[in-house]
Biopython code that builds the backbone (N, CA, C, O; Angstrom):
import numpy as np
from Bio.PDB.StructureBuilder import StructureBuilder

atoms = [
    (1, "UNK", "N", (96.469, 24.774, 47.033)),
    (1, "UNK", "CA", (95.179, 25.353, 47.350)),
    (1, "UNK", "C", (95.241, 25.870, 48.778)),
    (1, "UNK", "O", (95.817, 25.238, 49.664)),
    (2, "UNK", "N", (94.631, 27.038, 48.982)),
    (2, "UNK", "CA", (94.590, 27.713, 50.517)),
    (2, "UNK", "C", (92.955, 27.847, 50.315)),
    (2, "UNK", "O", (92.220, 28.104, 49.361)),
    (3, "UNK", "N", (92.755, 27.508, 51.849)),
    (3, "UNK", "CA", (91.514, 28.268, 52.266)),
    (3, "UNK", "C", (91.573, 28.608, 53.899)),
    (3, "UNK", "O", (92.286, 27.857, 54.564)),
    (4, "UNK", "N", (91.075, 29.377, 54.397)),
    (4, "UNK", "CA", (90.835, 29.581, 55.350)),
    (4, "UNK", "C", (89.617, 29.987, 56.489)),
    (4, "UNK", "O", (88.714, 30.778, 56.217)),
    (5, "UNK", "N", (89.725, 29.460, 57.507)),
    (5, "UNK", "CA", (88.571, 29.360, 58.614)),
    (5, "UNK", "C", (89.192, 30.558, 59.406)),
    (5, "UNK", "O", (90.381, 30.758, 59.654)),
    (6, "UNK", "N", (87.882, 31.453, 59.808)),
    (6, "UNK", "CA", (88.453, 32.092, 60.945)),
    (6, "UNK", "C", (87.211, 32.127, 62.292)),
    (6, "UNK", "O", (86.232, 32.863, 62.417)),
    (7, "UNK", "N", (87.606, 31.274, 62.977)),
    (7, "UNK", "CA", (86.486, 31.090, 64.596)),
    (7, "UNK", "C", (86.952, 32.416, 65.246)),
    (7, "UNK", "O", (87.998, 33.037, 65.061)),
    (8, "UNK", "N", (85.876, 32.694, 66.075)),
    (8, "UNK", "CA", (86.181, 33.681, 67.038)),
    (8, "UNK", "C", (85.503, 32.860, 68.657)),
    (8, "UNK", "O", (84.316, 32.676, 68.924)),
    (9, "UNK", "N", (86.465, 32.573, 69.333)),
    (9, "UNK", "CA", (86.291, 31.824, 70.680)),
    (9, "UNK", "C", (87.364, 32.293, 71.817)),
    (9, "UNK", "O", (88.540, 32.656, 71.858)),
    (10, "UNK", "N", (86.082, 32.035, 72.876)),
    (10, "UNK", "CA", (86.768, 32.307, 74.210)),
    (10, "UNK", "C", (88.399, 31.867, 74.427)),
    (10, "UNK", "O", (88.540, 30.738, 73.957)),
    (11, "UNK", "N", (89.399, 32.274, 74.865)),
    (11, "UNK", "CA", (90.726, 31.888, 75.070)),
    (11, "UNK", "C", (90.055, 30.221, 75.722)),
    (11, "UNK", "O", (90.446, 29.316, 74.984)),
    (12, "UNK", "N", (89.567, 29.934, 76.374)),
    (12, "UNK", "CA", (89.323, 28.701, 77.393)),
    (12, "UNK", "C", (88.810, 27.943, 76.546)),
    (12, "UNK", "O", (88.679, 26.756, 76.845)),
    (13, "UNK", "N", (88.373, 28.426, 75.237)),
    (13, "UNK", "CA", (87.904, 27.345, 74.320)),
    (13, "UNK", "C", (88.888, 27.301, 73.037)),
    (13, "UNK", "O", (88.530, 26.813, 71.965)),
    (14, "UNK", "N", (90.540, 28.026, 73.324)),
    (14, "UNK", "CA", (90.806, 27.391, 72.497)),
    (14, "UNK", "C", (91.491, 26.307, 72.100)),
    (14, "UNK", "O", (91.699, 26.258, 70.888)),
    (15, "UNK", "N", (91.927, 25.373, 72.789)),
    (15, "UNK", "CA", (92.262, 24.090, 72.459)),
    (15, "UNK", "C", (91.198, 22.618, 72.266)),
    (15, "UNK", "O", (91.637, 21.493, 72.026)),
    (16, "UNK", "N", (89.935, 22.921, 72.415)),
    (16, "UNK", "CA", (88.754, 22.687, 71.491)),
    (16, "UNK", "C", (88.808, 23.242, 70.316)),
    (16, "UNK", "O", (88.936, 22.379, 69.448)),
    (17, "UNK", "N", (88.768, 24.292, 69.908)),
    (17, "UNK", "CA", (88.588, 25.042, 69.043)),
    (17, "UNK", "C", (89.295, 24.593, 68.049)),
    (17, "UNK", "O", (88.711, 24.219, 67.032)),
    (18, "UNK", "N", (90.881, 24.533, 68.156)),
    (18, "UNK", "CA", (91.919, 24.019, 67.486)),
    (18, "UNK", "C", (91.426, 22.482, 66.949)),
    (18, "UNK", "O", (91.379, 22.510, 65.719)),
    (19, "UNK", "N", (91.177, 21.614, 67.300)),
    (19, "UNK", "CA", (90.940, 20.324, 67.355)),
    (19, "UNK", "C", (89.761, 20.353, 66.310)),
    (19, "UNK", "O", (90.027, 20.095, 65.136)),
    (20, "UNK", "N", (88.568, 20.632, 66.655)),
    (20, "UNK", "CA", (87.496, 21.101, 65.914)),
    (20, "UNK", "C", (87.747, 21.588, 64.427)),
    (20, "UNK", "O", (87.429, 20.942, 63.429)),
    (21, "UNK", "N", (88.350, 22.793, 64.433)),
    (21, "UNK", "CA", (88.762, 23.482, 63.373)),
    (21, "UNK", "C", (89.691, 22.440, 62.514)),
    (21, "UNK", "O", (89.567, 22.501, 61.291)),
    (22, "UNK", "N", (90.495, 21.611, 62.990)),
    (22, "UNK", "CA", (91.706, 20.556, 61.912)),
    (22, "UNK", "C", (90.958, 19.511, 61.582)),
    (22, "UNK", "O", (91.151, 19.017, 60.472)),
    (23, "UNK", "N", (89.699, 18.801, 62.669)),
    (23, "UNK", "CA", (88.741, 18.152, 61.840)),
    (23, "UNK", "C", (88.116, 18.425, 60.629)),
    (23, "UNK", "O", (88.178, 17.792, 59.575)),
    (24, "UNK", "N", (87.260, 19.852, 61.010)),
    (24, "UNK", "CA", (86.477, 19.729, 60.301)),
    (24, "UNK", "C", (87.087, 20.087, 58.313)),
    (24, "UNK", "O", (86.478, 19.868, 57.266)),
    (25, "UNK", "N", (87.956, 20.461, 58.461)),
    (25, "UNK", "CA", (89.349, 21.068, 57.773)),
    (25, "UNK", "C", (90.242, 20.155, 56.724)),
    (25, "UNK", "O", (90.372, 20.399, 55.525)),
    (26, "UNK", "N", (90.908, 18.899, 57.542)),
    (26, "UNK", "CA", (91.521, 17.553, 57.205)),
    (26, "UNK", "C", (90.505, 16.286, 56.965)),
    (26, "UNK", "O", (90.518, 15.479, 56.035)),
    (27, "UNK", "N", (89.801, 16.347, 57.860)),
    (27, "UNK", "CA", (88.953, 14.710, 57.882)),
    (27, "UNK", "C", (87.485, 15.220, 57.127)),
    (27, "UNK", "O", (86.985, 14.404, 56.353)),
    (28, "UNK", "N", (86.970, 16.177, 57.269)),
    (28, "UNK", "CA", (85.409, 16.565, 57.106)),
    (28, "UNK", "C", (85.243, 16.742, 55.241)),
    (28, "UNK", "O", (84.205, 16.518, 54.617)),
    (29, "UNK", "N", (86.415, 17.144, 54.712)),
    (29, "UNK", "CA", (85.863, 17.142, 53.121)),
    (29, "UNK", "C", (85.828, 15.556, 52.680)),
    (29, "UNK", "O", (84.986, 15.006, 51.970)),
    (30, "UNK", "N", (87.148, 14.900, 53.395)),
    (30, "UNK", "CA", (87.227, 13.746, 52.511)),
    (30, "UNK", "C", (85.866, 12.534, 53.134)),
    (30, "UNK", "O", (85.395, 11.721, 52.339)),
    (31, "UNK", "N", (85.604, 12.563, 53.928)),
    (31, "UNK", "CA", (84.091, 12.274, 54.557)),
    (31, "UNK", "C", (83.139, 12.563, 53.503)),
    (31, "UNK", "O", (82.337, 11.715, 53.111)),
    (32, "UNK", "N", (83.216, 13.908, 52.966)),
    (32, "UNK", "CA", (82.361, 14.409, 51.834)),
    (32, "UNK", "C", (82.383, 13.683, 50.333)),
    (32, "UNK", "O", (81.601, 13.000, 49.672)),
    (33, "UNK", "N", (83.443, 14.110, 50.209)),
    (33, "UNK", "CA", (84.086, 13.620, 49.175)),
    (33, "UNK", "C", (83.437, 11.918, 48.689)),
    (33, "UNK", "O", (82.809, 11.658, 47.662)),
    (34, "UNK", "N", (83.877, 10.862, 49.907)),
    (34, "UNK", "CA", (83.360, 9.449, 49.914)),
    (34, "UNK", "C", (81.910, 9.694, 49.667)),
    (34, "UNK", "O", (81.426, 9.747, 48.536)),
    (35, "UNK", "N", (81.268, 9.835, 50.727)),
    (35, "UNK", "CA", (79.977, 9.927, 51.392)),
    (35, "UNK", "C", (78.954, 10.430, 49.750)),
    (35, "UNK", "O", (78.205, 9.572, 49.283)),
    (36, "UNK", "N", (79.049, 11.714, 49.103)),
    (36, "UNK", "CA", (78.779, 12.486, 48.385)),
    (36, "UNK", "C", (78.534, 11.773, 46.992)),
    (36, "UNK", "O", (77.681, 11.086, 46.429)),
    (37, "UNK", "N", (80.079, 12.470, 46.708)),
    (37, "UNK", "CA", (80.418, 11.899, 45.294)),
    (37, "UNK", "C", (80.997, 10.567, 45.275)),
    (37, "UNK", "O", (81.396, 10.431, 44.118)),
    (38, "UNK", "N", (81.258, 9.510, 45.929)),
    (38, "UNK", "CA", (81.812, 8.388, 45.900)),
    (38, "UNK", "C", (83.042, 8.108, 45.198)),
    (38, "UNK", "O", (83.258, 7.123, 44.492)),
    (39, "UNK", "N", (84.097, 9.383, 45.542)),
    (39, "UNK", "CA", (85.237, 9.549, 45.724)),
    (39, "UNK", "C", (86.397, 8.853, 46.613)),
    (39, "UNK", "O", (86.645, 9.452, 47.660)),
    (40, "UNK", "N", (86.968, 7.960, 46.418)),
    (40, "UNK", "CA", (88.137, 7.964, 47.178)),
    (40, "UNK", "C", (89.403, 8.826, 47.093)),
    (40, "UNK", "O", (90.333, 8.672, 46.302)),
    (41, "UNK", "N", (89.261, 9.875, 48.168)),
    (41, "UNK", "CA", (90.345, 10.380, 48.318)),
    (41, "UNK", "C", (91.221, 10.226, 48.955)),
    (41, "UNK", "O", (91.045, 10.029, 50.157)),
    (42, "UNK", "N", (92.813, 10.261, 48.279)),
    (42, "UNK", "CA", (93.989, 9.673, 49.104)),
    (42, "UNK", "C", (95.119, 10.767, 49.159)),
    (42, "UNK", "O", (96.243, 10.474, 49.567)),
    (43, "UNK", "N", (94.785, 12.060, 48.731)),
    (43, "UNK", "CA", (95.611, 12.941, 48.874)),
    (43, "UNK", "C", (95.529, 13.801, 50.723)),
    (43, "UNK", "O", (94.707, 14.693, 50.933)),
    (44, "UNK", "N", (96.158, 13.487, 51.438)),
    (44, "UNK", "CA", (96.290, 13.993, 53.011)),
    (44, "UNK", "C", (95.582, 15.508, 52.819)),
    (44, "UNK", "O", (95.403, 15.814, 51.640)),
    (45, "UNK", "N", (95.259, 16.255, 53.576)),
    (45, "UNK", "CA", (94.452, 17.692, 53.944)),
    (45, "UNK", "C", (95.263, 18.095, 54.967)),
    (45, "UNK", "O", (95.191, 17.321, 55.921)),
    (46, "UNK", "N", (96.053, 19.070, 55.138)),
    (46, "UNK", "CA", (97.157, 19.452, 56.352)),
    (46, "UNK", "C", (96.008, 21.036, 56.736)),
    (46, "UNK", "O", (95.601, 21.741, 55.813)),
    (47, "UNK", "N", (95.642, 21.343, 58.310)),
    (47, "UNK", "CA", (95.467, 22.006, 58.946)),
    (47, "UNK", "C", (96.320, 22.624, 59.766)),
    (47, "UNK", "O", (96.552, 22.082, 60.847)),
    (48, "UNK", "N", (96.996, 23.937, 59.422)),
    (48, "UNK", "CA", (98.098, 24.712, 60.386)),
    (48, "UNK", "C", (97.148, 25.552, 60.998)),
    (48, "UNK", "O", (96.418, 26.318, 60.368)),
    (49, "UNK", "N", (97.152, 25.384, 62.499)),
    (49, "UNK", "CA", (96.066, 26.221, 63.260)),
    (49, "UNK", "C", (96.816, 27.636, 63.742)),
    (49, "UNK", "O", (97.950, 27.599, 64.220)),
    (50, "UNK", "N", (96.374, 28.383, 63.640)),
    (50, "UNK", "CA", (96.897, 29.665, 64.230)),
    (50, "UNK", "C", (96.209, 30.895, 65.250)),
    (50, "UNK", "O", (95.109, 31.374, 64.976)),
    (51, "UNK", "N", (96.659, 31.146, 65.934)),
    (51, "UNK", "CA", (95.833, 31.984, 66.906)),
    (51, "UNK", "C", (96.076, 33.557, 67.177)),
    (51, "UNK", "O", (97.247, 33.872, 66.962)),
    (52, "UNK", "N", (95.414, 34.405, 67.512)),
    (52, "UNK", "CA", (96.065, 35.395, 68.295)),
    (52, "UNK", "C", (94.737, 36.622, 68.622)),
    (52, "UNK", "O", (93.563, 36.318, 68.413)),
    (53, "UNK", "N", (94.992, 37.496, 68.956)),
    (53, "UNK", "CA", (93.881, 39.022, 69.394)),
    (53, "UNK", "C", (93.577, 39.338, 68.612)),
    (53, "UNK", "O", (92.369, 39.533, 68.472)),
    (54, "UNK", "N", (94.745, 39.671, 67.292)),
    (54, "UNK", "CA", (94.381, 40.488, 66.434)),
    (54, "UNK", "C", (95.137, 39.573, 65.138)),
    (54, "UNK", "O", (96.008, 38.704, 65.155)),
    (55, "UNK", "N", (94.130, 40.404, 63.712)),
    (55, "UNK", "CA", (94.570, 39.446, 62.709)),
    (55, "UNK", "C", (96.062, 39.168, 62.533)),
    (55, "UNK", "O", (96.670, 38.099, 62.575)),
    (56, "UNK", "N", (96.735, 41.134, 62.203)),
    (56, "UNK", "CA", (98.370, 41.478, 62.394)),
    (56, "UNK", "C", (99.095, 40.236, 63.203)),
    (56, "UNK", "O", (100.185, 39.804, 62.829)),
    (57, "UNK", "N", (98.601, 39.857, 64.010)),
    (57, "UNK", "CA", (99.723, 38.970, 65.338)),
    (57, "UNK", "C", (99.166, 37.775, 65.691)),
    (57, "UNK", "O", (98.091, 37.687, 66.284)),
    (58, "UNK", "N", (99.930, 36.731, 65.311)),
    (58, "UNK", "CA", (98.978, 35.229, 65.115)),
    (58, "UNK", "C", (100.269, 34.434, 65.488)),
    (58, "UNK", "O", (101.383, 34.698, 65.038)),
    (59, "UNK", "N", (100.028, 33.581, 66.232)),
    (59, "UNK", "CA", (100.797, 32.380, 66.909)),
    (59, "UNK", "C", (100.789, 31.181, 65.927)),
    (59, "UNK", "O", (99.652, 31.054, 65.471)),
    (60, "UNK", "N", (101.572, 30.339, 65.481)),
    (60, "UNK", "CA", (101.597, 29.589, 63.962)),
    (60, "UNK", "C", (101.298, 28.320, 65.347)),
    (60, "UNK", "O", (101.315, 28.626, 66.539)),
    (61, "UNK", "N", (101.053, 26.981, 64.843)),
    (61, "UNK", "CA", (101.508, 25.526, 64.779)),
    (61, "UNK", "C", (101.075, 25.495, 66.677)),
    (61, "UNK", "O", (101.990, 25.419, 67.496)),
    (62, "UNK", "N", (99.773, 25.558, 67.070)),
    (62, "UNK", "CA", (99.351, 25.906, 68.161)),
    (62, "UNK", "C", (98.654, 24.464, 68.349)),
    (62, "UNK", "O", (97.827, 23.923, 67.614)),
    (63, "UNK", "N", (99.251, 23.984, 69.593)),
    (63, "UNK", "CA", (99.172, 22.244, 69.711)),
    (63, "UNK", "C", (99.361, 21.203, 68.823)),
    (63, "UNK", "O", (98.798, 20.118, 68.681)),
    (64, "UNK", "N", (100.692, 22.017, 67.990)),
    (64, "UNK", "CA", (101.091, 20.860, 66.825)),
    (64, "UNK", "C", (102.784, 20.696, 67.987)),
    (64, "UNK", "O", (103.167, 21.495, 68.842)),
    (65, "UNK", "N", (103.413, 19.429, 67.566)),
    (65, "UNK", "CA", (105.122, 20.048, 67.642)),
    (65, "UNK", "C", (105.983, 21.243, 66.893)),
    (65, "UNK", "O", (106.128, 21.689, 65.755)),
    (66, "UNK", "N", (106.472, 21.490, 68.251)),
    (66, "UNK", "CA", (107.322, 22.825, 68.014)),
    (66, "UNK", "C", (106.407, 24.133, 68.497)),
    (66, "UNK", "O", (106.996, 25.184, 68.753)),
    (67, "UNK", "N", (104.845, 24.045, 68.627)),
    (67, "UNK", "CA", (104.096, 25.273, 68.954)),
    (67, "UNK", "C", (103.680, 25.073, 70.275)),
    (67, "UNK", "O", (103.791, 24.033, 70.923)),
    (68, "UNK", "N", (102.975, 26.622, 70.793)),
    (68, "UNK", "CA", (102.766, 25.823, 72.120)),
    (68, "UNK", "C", (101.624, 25.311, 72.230)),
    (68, "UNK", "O", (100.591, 25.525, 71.596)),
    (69, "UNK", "N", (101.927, 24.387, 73.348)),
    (69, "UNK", "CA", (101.356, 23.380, 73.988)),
    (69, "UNK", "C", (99.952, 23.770, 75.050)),
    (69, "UNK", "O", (98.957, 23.056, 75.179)),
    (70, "UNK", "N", (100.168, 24.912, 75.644)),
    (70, "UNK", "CA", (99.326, 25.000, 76.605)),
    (70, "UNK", "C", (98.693, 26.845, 76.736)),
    (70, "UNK", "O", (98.827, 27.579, 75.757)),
    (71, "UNK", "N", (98.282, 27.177, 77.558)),
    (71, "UNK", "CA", (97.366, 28.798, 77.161)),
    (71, "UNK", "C", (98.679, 29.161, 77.642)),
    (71, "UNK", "O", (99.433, 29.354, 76.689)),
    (72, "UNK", "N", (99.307, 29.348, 78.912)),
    (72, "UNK", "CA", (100.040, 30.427, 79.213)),
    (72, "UNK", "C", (101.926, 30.367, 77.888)),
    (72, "UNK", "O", (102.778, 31.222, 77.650)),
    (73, "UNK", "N", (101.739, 28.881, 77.407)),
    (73, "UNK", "CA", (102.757, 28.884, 76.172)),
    (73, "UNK", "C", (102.347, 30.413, 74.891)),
    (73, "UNK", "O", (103.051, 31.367, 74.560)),
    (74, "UNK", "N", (101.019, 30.041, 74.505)),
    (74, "UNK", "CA", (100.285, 30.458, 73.492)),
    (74, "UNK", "C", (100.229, 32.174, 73.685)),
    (74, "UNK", "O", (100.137, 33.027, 72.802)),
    (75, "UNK", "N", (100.334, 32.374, 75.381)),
    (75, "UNK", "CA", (99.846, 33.921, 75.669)),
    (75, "UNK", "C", (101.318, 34.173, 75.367)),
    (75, "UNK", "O", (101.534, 34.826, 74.346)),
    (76, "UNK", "N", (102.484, 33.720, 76.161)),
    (76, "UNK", "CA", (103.914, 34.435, 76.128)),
    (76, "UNK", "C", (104.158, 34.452, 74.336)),
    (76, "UNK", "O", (104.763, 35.373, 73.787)),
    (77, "UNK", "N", (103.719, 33.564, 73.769)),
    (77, "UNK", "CA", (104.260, 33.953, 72.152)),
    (77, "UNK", "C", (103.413, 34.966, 71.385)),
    (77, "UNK", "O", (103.756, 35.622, 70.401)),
    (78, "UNK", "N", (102.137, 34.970, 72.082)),
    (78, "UNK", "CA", (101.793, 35.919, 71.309)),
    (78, "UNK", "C", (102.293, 37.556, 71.986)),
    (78, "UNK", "O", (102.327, 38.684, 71.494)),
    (79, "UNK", "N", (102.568, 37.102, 73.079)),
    (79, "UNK", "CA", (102.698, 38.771, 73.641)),
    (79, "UNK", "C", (104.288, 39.055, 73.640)),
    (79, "UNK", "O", (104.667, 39.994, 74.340)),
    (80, "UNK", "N", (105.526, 38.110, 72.705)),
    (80, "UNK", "CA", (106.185, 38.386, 71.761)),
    (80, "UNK", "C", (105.903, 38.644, 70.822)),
    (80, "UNK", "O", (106.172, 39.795, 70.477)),
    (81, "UNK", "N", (105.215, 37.767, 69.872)),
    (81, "UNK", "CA", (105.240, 38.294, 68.594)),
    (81, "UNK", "C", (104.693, 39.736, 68.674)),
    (81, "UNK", "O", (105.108, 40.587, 67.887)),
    (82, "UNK", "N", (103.775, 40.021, 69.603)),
    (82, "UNK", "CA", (103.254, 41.392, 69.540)),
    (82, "UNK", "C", (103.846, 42.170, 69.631)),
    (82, "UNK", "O", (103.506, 43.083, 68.879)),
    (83, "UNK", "N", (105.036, 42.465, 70.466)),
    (83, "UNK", "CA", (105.812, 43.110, 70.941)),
    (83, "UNK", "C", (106.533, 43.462, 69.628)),
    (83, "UNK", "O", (106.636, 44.652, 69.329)),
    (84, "UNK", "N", (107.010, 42.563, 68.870)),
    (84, "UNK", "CA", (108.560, 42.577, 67.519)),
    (84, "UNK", "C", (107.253, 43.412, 66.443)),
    (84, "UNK", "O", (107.607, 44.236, 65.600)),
    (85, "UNK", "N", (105.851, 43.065, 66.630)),
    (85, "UNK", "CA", (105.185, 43.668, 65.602)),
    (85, "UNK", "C", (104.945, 45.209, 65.428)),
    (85, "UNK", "O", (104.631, 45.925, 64.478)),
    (86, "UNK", "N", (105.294, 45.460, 67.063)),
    (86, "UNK", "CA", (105.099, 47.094, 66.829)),
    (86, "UNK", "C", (106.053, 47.779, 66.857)),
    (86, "UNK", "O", (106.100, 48.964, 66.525)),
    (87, "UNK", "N", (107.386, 46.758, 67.467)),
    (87, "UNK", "CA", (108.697, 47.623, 67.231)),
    (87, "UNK", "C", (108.907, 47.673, 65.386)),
    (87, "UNK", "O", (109.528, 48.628, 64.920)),
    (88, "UNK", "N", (108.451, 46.794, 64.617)),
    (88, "UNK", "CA", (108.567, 47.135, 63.014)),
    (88, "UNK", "C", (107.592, 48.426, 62.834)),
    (88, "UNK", "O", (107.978, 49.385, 62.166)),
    (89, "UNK", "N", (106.181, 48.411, 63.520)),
    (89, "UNK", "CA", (105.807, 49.358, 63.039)),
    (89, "UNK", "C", (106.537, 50.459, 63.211)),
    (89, "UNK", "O", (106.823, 51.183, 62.258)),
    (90, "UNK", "N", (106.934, 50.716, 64.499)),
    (90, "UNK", "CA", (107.193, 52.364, 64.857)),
    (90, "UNK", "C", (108.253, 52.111, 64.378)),
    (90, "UNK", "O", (108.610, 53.008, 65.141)),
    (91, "UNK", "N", (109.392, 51.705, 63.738)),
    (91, "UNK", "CA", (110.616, 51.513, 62.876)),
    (91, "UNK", "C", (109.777, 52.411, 61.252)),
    (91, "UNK", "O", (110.012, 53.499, 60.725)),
    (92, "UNK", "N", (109.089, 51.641, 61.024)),
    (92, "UNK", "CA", (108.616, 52.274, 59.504)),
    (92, "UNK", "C", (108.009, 53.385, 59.727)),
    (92, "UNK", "O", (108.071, 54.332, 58.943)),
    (93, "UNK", "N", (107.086, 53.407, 61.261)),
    (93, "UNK", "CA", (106.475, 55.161, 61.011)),
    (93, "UNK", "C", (107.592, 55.951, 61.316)),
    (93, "UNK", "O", (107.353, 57.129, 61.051)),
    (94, "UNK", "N", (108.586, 55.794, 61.714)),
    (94, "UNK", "CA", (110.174, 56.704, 62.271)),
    (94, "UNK", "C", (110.666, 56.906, 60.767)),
    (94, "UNK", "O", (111.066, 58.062, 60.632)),
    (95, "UNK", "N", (110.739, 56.381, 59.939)),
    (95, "UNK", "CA", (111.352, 55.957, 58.670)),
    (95, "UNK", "C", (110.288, 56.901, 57.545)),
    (95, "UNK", "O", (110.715, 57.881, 56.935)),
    (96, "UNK", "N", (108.859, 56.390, 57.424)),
    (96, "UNK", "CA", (108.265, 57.220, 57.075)),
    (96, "UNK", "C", (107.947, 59.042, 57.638)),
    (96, "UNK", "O", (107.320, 59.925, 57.052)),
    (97, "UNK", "N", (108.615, 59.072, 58.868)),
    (97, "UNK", "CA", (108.280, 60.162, 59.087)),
    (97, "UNK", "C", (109.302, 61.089, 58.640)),
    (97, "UNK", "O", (109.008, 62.141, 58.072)),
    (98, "UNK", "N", (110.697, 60.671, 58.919)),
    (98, "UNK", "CA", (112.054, 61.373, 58.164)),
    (98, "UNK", "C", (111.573, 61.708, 56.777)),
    (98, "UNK", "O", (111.712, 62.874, 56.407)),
    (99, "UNK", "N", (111.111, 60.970, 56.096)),
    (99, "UNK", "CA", (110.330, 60.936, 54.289)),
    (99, "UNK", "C", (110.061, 62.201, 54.501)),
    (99, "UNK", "O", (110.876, 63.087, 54.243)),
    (100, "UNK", "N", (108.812, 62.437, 55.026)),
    (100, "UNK", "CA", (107.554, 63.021, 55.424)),
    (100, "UNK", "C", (108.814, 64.259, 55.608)),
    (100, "UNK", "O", (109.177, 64.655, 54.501)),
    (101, "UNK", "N", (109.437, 64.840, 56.602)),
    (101, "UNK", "CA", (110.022, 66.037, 56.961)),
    (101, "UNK", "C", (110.932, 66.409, 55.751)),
    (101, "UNK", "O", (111.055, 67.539, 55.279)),
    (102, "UNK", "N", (111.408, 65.532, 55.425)),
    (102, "UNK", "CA", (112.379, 66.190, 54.102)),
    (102, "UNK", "C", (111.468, 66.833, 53.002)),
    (102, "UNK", "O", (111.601, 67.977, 52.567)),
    (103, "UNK", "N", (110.393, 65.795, 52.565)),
    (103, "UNK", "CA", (109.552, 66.660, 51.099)),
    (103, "UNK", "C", (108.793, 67.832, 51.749)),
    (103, "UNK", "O", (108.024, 68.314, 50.917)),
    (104, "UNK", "N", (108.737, 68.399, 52.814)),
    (104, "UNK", "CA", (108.531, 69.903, 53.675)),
    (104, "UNK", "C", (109.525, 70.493, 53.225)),
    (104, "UNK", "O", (109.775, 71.644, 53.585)),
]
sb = StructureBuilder()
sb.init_structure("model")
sb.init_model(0)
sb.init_chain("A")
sb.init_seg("    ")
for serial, (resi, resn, name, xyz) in enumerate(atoms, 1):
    if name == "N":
        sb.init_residue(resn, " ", resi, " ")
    sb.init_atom(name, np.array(xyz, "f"), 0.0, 1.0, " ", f" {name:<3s}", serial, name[0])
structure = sb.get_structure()
């Protein structure tokens, strides 16, 4: 099962944000779940938080291990990943454009 949350928050709020968002995400249904229907649920709820400017370019596992840890971690990966995202684009519009000149 996938679902997804998408917050829109200040950079300075996002490691609140993150925290917030895996609560309400992991701990907040099965709360429901008990509370509600008087369910015990024992199957875990995993929250992978992800960040970035734009939808295209998103930073994975952001204050988990292995992601980063802190804003200026979070800014340098995203302003890689951004970077590799537009060298693919202008790769495919270069690619599509050769297309484009030959059926002329």
């Amino acid at each position: 099962i996938h679902d997804a949350l998408y917050f829109f928050v200040k950079l300075k709020n996002l490691w609140e944000a993150i925290k917030q968002g895996k609560d309400l995400l992991e701990r907040e249904p099965i709360r429901v779940c008990k509370s509600e229907f008087d369910i015990d649920w024992h199957v875990p709820l995993k929250a992978e938080p992800k960040a970035g400017f734009r939808f295209g370019v998103q930073v994975k596992d952001i204050g988990l291990p292995g992601g980063p840890q802190t804003t200026s971690e979070f800014l340098n990966k995203w302003c890689q990943a951004s970077r590799e995202h537009n060298l693919k684009l202008k790769y495919e519009l270069k690619k599509l454009s050769a297309v484009v000149a030959r059926t002329i």
